[in-house]
N, C-alpha and C positions, 0 to 999 in steps of 0.2 A: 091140360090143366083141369083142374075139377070146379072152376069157376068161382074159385077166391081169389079174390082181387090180391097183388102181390102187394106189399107193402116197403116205402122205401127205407135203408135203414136209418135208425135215427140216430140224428146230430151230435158229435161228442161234446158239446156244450163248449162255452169258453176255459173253462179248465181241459179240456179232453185237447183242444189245440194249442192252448199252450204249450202242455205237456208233447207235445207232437213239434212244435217250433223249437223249445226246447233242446230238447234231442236230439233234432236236425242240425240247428247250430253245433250244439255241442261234438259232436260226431264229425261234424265237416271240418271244424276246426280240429280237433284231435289227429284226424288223418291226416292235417297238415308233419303235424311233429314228426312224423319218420323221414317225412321230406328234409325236416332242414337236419335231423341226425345228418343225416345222410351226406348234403351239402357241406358239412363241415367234416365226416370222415372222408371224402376227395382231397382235402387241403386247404375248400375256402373258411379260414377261421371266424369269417362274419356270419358263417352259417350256427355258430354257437350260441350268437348273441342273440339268435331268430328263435333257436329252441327254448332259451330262456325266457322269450318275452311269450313265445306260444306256451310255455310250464303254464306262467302266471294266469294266460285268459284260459286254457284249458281248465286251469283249476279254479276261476272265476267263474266256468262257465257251469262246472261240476257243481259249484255251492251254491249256482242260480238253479239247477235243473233238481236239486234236492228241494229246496223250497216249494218250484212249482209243483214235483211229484208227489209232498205233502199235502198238498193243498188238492189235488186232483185225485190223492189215493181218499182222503176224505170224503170229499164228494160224490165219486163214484163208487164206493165202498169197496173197495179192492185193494190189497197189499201189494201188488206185485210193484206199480210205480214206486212208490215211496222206499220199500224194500233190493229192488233191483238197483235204483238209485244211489242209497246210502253202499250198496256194496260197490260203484263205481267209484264213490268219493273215497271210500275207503283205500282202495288200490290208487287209485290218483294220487292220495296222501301218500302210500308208502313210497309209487315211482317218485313222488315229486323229492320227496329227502333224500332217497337212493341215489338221484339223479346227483343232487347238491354232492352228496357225499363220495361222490365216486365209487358206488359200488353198483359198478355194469352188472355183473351177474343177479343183480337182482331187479334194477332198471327196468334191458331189454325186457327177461319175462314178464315184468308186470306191464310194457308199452302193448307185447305183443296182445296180453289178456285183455286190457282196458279196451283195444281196436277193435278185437274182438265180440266185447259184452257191448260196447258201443252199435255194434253193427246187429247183434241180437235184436238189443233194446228198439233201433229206429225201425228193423220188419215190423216188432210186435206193434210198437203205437203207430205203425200205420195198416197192419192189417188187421189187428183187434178192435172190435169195436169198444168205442171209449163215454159210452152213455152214460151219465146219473141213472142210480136206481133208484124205485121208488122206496115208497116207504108200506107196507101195511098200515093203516088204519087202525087204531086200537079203540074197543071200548064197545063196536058194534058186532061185534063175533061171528063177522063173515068173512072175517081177512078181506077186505077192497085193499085192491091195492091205489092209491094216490099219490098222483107226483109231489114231490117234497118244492115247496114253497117258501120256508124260510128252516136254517137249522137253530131258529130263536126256541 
């Protein structure tokens, strides 16, 4: 090494873990859902009732994970949460009518994509770093950059 001290990386802040808890919930509960497809195409018809109540918190859990990805795409000044997000709620909305409506051909594929973007989603927020950026300083025309202390 060339005798720079390494520095460790820094904290994603309480929004960065949210958004990280987030995700993980939401993801682990998702993967549930093929389980209980699945259970109720064997024969056991109480595995239908399991899909429909994991529909309901998958797609509670989608319109909690939008929230906090706004609030953390803010913060951290990055599109990709809030963006990536809003495209899972959107797929979630289609499966979840699909689903009501009986139209399998459109369900599965949208189960199998959401598993999918789901599984994307929880690598990146957990191997991206998830820091606030700072702000430039305006007004002394050296660009410092300083951390952001309030967005009043």
């Amino acid at each position: 090494m060339n005798g720079e001290r390494e520095h460790p990386p820094p904290s994603p802040g309480l929004s960065g873990w949210a958004l990280r808890a987030t995700v993980t919930v939401h993801a682990v509960v998702a993967f549930g859902q093929p389980v209980f497809a699945g259970v109720y195409l064997t024969g056991n018809i109480g595995g239908l009732s399991w899909h429909a109540t994991g529909a309901d918190v998958v797609f509670s859990l989608g319109l909690t994970q939008m929230v906090v990805a706004a609030i953390a795409s803010r913060r951290m000044r990055r599109w990709w949460p809030a963006v990536g997000s809003a495209l899972i709620l959107m797929a979630e909305t289609g499966q979840y009518f699909a689903g009501l409506s009986g139209l399998l051909w459109l369900h599965v594929p949208l189960g199998v994509a959401i598993i999918a973007s789901l599984a994307v989603q929880f690598v990146v927020v957990w191997t991206r770093p998830l820091r606030t950026l700072s702000r430039t300083v305006e007004g002394d025309g050296a660009g410092v950059i300083a951390p952001v202390i309030s967005d009043a």
